[in-house]
N, C-alpha and C positions, 0 to 999 in steps of 0.2 A: 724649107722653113726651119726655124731654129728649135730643137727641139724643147726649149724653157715656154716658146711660144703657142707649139702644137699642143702640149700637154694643156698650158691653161686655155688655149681653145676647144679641146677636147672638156674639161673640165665649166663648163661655163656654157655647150651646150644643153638647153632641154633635152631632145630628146636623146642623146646621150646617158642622161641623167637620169630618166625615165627608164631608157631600158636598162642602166645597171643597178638601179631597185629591182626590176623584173627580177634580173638574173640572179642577181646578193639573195634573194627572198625564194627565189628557188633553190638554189644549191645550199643554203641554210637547210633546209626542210630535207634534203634528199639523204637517205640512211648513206654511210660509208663516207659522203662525201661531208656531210652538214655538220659530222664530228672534226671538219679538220676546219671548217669557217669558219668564221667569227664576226657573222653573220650581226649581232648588236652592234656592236665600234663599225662596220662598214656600212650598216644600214641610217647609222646617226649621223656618220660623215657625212653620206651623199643627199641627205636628207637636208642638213645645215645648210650646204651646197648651196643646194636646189631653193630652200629657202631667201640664201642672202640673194638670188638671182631671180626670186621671185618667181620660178617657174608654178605653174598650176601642180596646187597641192591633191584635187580630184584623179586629176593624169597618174601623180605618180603614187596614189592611193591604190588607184584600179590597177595600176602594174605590180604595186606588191602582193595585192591579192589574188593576180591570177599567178605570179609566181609560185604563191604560199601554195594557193591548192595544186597545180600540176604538180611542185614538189612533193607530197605530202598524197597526192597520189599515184603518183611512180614511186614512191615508199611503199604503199599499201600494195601496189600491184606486185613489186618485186618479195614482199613478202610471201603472199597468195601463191607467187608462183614458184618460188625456188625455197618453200620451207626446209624443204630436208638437205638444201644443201649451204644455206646461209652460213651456219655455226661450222663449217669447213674452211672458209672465205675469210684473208684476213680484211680487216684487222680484227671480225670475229672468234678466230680459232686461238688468238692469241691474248685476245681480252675477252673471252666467253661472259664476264660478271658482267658487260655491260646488258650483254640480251637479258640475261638473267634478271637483272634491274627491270628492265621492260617489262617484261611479263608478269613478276609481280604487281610491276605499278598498274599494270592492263588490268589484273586479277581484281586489283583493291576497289577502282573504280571504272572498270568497266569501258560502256561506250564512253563517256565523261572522259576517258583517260583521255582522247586524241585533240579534246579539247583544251582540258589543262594541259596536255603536254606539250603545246603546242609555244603555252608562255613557261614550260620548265626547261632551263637551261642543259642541264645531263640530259636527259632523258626525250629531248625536242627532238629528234632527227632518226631516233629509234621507237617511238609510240604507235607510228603510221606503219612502219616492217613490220613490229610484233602484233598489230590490229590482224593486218595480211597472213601471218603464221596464225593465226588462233582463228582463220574463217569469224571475223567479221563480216556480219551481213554489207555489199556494196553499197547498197541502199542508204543504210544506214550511217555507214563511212563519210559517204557523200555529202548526208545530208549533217553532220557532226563537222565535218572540215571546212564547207565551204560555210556555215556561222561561227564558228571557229574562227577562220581567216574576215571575218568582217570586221569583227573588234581589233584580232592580232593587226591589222594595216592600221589603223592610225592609232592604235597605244604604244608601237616602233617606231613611226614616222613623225608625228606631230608635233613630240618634244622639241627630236632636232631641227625639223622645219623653221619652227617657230623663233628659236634659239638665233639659225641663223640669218632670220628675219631682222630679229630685232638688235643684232651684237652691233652691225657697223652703225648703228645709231649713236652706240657706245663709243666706239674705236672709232677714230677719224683714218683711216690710208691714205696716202700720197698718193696718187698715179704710179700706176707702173709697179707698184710693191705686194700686188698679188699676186703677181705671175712667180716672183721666188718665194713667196711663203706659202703658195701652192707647193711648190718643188719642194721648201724644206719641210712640210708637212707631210709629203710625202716619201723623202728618204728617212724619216722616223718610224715611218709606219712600215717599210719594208725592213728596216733597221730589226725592228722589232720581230718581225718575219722570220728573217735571216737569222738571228741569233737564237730563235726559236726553236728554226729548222735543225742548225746544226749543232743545239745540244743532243737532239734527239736522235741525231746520226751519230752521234759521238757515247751513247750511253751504254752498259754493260751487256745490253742484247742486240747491240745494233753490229750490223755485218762489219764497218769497218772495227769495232774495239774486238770482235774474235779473230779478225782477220789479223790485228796487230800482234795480239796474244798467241797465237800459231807462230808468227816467227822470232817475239823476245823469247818461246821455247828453244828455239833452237840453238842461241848461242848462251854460253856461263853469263856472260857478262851484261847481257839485254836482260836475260834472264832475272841477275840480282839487282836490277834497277827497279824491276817490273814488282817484284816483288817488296822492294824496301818502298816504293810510292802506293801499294795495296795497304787500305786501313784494314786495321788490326780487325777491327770489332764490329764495322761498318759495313756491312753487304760484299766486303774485300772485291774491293775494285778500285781502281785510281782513277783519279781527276781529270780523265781524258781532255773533255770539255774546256777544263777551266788552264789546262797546259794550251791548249790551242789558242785559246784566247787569248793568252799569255803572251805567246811568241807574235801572232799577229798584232796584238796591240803593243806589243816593243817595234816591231817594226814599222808600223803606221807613226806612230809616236817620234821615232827617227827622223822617217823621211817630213811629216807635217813641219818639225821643230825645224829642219832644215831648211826647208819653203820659208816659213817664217820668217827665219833669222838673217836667210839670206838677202832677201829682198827689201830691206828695210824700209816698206812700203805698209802702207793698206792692204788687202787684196779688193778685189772688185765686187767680191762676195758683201766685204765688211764695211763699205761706204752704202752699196743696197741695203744692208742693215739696219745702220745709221739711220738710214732715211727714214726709216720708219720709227725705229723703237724710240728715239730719242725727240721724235716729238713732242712739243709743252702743253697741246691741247689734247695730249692724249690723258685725260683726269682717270679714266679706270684703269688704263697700265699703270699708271702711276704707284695709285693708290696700292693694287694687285699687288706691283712690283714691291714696294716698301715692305708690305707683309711679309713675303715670298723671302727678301734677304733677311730678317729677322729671323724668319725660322731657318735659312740655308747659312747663315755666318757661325761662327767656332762657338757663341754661347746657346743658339738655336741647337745645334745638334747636341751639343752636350744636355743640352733640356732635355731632347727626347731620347737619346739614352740613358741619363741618369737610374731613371726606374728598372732598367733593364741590365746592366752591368750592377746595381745592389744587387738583384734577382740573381742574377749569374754568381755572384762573389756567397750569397746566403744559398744559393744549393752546390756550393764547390764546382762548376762547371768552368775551373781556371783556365784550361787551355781557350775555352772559346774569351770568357773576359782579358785574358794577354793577347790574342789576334785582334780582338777589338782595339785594344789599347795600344798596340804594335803597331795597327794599320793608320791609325790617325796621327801616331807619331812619326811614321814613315811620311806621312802624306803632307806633313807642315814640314818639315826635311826638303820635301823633294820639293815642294812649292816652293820654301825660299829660295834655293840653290838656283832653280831651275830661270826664277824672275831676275835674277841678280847676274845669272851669267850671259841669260838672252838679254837682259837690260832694254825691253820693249818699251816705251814712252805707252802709257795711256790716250785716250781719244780724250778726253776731260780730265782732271786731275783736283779734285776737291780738297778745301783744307786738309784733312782726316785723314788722305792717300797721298798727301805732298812726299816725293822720295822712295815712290812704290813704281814697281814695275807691271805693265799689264799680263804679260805670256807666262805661265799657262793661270788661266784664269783661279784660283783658290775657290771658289764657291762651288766651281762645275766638277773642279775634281770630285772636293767635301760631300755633294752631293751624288753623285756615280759611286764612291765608296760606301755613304751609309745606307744608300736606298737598294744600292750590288747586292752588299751583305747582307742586311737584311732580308731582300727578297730570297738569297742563297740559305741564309738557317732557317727561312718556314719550308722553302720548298724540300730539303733533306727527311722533311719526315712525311713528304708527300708523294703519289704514287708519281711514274715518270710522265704521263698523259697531263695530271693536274701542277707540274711543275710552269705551263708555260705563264699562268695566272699571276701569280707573284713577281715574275720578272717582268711579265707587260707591265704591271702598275708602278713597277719600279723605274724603268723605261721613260715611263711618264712623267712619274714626280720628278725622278731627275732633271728631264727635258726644262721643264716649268720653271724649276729651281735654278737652273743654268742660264735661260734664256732669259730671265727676270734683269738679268744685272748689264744687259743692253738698253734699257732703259733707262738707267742714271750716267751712262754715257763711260761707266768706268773702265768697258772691255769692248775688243772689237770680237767680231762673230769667230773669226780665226780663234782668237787666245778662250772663247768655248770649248772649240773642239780641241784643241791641245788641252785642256782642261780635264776634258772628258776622258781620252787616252790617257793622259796619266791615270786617272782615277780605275779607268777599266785594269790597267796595269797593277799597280797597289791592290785591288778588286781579287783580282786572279790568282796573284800571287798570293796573297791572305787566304785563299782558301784552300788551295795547295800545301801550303804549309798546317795552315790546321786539320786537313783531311789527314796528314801524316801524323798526329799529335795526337790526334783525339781519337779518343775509342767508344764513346757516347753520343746519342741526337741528342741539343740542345733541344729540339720541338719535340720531341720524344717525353722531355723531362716536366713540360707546362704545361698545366691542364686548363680547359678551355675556359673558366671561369676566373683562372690567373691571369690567362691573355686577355680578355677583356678588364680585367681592371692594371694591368701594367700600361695596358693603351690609354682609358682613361689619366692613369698619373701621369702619361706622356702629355699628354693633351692640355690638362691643366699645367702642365709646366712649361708649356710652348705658350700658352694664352700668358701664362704670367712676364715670361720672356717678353713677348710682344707688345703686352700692353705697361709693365715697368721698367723692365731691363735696358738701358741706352744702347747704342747701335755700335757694332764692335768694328 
């Protein structure tokens, strides 16, 4: 069987679907393991699922909740039992403040905590350990968790149920156009995984950057590399991550542009695409879509950074406003050069774009670059655990923002993802270079009631873009 076909058969069974609520709903709850799930976004997924397929929402109730509590209590138990040896255990002994969290929050409120804790995100998957370490009565626990888990099962589940109930009322599909936006749904979501993973292997405590730094010791020459890419001022360590990223996306970038050019075709990816986005009865893509490029085209971004490069210019934070202003003038550089010499014909070619080239697409770059950065200057002043938060949401808007412009028929799915590697490329490299430059956090420097009103003047600047600004 093809494996595009297994997966959506796998994905479109009940009870499949049933029991991966089961298991998402326990390994959420389980200490050790429930900090590394992401137990919301996959329990909303499978939840949507399950809903556009109509499976019984009772089933997959009663499977969240018997997750919830076995999870939740193989927490309580493993604390009971192994108290004195927990805080030796990583990823305990290495992030001790997370217990430490725990147990005050246990302290504040008591048996209640396992309750609340159960809908508090930090604290969800360590409340049931630290009940266990402080001999909470069983009894008690029991009877706290399994009404706990009554609510927690359909205040997770019923949104996305419901959501995926009622979308393709919205959305019309073709036949046949599940089965790949299953698939690209889900190599976004590993995407997301992936790049997750291997910032976090690539960060100043992880085995392989000491393992590097032992041997640029050894020669002169590794040596003064290693040392001229260590920020000055900044935790002195270099941009492991963001060089990785760099070289892989140069060379994915290479080889994609090559596939492209060379075949002077479609791919097969990009006519299944077609089929769907470019539908005329699809009225809410539409609508979406229209939005979507207003805020993703050259006077949209510039809307929402406006507020934020004043910001940047009125607290002198130059080096980071010249990478800003660097990277987007690199990134309309590389986009023209890039359309003019691939000289890809468009799927559709509207007055507005008469004499434009499709490959690599300008929006999906535009948008990989501001949403990259962006998510890269919050997370710099965040611990290495809570950096993976801002890139998923960046991940996303990107996607959204990229995938918007298959629907006026102006890009094939390919000149996306050539889009997107460019942008990761420009992404990378901008921060590379700024890591070199700069000796201050820009999130270091904004205090929290700045960031809430620069977001607001972005907001209003994007609404005024949208609702008067003409379409660029």
């Amino acid at each position: 069987m093809h494996p595009v076909a297994l997966i959506d058969q796998w994905a479109h069974n009940p009870m499949v679907l049933i029991l991966i609520v089961g298991i998402v709903a326990l390994l959420e709850s389980l200490a050790l393991v429930g900090l590394m799930v992401p137990g919301v976004v996959m329990l909303t997924a499978a939840a949507s699922l399950a809903g556009h397929d109509q499976t019984s929402i009772a089933f997959l109730m009663i499977s969240a909740f018997i997750g919830a509590v076995i999870g939740d209590g193989a927490s309580y138990w493993l604390g009971r039992t192994q108290r004195d040896r927990l805080r030796g255990w990583w990823p305990f002994n290495r992030y001790p403040q997370w217990v430490d969290k725990g147990e005050r929050f246990f302290t504040r409120h008591g048996a209640l905590s396992v309750a609340f804790g159960r809908f508090v995100g930090p604290v969800r998957p360590i409340i049931p350990m630290v009940a266990g370490m402080m001999h909470m009565p069983p009894t008690r626990f029991l009877t706290v968790n399994v009404l706990s888990a009554l609510f927690w099962a359909p205040a997770y589940l019923l949104p996305g149920y419901y959501l995926g109930r009622s979308w393709q009322r919205l959305v019309h599909m073709p036949p046949g156009t599940e089965q790949w936006l299953s698939v690209l749904m889900l190599m976004l979501i590993v995407l997301a995984f992936a790049l997750s993973w291997l910032r976090r292997r690539l960060d100043r405590d992880s085995f392989i950057y000491r393992g590097l730094l032992m041997k640029a010791r050894r020669y002169s020459l590794s040596r003064r590399l290693w040392l001229s890419l260590r920020q000055k001022r900044i935790r002195g360590e270099i941009p492991l991550a963001s060089i990785v990223l760099l070289l892989t996306g140069i060379l994915a970038f290479i080889g994609w542009t090559w596939l492209v050019a060379g075949l002077k075709q479609p791919l097969a990816m990009d006519i299944a695409a077609q089929g769907f986005f470019s539908r005329p009865d699809n009225v809410v893509l539409m609508r979406a879509s229209t939005v979507l490029d207003r805020i993703g085209d050259a006077i949209g971004i510039m809307a929402m950074l406006l507020p934020w490069l004043v910001w940047l210019l009125w607290r002198k934070r130059l080096a980071a406003l010249f990478h800003w202003g660097g990277a987007m003038a690199l990134l309309a550089f590389g986009n023209t050069t890039l359309k003019h010499w691939v000289g890809r014909a468009r799927p559709e070619t509207p007055e507005h774009l008469i004499g434009s080239f499709s490959y690599p697409s300008a929006h999906a770059s535009t948008a990989v670059v501001f949403w990259g950065l962006s998510a890269a200057f919050i997370a710099e002043g965040l611990s290495s655990r809570a950096r993976r938060w801002p890139y998923w949401v960046a991940i996303m808007a990107a996607s959204v923002v990229a995938l918007s412009r298959l629907t006026f028929g102006v890009h094939w799915l390919s000149d996306i993802v050539g889009g997107a590697l460019l942008g990761l490329i420009i992404c990378s490299a901008t921060r590379i270079s700024y890591h070199f430059f700069a000796h201050r956090y820009v999130a270091g420097a904004v205090q929290r009631r700045q960031i809430v009103l620069l977001t607001l003047a972005s907001l209003v600047m994007v609404i005024v873009r949208i609702v008067w600004l003409p379409a660029f």
